[in-house]
LOLUM-43564 format. One line per 4 residues: number of its first residue (from 1); for each residue z, y, x of C-alpha. Coordinates in nm, 3 decimals, decimal comma. Layout:
N
NUM> Z:Y:X; ...
REM end
This chain:
143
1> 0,104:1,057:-2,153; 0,313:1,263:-1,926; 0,627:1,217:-1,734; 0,857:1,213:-2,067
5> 0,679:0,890:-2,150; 0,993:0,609:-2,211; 0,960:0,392:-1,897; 1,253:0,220:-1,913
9> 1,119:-0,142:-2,014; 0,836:-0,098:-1,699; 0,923:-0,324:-1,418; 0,768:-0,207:-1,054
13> 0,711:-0,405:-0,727; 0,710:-0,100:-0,475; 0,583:-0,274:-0,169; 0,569:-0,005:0,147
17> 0,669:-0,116:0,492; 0,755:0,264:0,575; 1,095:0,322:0,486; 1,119:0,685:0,420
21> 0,786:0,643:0,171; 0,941:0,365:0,025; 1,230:0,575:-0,090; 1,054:0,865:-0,156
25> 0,831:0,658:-0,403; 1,167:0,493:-0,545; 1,336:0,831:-0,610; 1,023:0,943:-0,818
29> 0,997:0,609:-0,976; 1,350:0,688:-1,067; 1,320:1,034:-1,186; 1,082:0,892:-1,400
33> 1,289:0,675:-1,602; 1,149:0,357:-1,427; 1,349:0,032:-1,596; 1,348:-0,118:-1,279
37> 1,195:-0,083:-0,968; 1,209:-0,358:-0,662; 1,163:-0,291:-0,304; 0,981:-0,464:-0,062
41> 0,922:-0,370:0,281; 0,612:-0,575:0,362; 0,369:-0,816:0,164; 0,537:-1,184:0,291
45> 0,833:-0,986:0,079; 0,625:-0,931:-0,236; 0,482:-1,247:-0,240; 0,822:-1,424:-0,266
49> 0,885:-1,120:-0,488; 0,594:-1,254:-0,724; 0,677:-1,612:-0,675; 1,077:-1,568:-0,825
53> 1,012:-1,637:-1,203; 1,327:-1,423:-1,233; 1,102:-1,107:-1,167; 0,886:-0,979:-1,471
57> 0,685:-0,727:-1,295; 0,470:-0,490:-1,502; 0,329:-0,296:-1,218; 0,261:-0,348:-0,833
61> 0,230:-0,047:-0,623; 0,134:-0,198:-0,340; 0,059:-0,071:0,019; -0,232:-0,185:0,190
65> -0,157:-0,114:0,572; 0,131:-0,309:0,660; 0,225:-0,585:0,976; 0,221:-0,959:0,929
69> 0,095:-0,951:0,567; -0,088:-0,659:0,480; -0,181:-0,557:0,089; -0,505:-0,711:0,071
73> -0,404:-1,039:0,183; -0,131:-1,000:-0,125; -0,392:-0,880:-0,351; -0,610:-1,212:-0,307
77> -0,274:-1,402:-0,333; -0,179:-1,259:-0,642; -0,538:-1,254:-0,804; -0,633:-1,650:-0,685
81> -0,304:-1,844:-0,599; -0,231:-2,136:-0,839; 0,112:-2,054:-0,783; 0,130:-1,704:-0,967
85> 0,220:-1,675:-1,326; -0,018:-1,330:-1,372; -0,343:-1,324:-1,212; -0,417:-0,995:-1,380
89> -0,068:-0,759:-1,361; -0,215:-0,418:-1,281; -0,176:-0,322:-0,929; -0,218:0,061:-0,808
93> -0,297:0,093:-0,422; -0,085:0,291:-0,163; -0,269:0,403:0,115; -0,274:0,689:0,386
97> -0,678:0,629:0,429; -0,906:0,730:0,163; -1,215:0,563:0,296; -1,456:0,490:0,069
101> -1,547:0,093:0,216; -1,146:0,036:0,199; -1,091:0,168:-0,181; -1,428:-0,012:-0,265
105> -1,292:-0,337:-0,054; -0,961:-0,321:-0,283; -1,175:-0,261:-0,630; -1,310:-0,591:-0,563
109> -0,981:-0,732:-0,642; -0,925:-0,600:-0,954; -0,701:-0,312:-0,870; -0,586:-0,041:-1,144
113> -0,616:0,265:-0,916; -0,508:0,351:-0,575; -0,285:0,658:-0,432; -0,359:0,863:-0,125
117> -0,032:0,919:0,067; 0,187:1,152:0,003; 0,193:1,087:-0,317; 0,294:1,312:-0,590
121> 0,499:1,257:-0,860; 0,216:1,375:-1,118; -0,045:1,132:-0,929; 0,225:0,869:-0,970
125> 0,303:0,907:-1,348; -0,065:0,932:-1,388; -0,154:0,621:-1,237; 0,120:0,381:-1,371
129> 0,024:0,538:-1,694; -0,388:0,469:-1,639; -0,289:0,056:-1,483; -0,080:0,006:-1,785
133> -0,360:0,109:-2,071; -0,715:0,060:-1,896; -0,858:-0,255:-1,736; -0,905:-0,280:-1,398
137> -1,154:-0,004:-1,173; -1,505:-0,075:-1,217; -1,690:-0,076:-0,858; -1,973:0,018:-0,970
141> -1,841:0,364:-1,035; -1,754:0,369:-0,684; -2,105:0,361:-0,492
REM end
């Protein structure tokens, strides 16, 4: 798969609390023939986000460092809340630390892949491509 890869049915959740990665993500979502792509700027945001049955989201690119709620405490919402139609929609971490204890910490929720910021706009296309076709990273591949 490579960026020419019809996108335009793939529904995205950008959550990122910084506002000039949020756009830069959006603009490459766009350029990228994203369907449609929703911003929010922190995870209290996404979770209404996830809780409006209007929203069909195939993908969550979801940042983890962020005030009030951050993206783990969305990630254990979305994977164990009663209250959320998809336990399992792929989710692909944003993050500006590539620690090893934080990526492993985020595995254990059943994340697709994760993306050291800046991101690129082949790492992008890349990563939606790997959430939307393989099951969630393994941890054990990790250690």
């Amino acid at each position: 798969m490579n960026g020419k890869q019809d996108l335009s049915k793939v529904s995205v959740l950008l959550v990122e609390d910084e506002a000039f990665m949020r756009r830069l993500i959006q603009r490459m979502l766009e350029d990228l023939g994203v369907g449609e792509i929703v911003l929010a700027q922190d995870g209290g945001e996404a979770v209404q986000y996830i809780l409006n049955n209007s929203y069909a989201f195939t993908l969550i690119l979801l940042d983890l460092e962020m005030p009030r709620v951050n993206g783990f405490e969305v990630l254990k919402y979305l994977r164990s809340a009663p209250d959320v139609g998809n336990h399992d929609l792929p989710v692909v971490i944003l993050t500006g630390h590539a620690e090893k204890e934080r990526v492993v910490q985020a595995v254990q929720y059943g994340i697709h892949g994760y993306l050291v910021k800046p991101v690129s706009k082949a790492d992008l296309i890349s990563k939606i491509n790997r959430a939307m076709t393989k099951p969630p990273i393994d941890a054990s591949h990790l250690k």
